[in-house]
N, C-alpha and C positions, 0 to 999 in steps of 0.2 A: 504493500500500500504506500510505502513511502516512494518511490519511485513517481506518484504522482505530483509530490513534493519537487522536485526534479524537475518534473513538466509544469508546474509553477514558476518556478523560478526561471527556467527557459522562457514563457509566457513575460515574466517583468523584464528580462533581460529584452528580448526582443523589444519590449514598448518603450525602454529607456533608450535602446540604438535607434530605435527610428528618430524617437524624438529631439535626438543629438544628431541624427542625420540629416533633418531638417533645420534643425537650428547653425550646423555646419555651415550653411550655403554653397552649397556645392564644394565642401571641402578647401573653403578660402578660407572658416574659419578654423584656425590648426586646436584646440581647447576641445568644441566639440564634435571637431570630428577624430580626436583619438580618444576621445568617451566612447563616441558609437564603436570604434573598432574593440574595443577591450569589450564592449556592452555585449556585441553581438561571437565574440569570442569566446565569452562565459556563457553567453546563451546557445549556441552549437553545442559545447561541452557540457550542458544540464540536459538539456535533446538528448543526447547520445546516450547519457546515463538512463534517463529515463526509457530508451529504447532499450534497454538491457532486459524488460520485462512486460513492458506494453508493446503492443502490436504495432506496427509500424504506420498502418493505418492509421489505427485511433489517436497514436503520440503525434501526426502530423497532422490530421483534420484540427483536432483540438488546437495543438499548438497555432496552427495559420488561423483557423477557425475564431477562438477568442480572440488571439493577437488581431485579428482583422476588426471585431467588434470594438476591440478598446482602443483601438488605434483612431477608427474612425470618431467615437465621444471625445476621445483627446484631440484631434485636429479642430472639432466643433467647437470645443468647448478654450481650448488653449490658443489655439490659430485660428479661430474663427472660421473656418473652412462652411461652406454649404453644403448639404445636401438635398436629394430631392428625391419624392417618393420611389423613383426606381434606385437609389441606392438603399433604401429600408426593405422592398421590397427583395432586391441582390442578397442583402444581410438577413432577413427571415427564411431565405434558402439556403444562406448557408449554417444556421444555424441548425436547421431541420436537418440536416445533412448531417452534422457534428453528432446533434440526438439520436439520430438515427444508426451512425455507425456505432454506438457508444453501447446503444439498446441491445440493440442485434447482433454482436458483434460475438462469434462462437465461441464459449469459454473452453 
């Protein structure tokens, strides 16, 4: 069960590299864009781990799956970004998608 621990913490890792990968601007800013490299470096290496015992499947819908969800409230909410009902719409399929392999998924 800890192993989803793992895939947690890959999950933050991922949200903190984006969100320095953006704030990098295209890597002119040097500060946050070797955050994002070290962020997304820990995050591969918590991935892996947690692929040691969950199915490759599920550790990657999950992992892209939320990372997509909370990436997109951080951009709203942080960057102000838009969306518009076919991105909620994109994001309720991909969710279903995530529930679905997670349900079903043969133990």
């Amino acid at each position: 069960m800890y192993y989803y621990l793992f895939l947690f913490l890959a999950i933050i890792g991922e949200m903190i590299g984006t969100n320095l990968l953006k704030a990098s601007m295209g890597f002119t800013r040097w500060l946050p864009a070797l955050g994002s490299i070290i962020s997304f470096t820990l995050c591969f290496y918590f991935l892996s781990i947690a692929m040691v015992k969950i199915p490759l499947n599920i550790a990657y819908a999950t992992w892209s799956g939320v990372g997509l969800i909370l990436a997109t409230a951080v951009s709203v909410l942080i960057w102000k970004d838009q969306i518009t009902l076919m991105t909620i719409l994109g994001l309720t399929l991909i969710i279903a998608g995530v529930v679905i392999l997670n349900l079903f998924e043969p133990k």
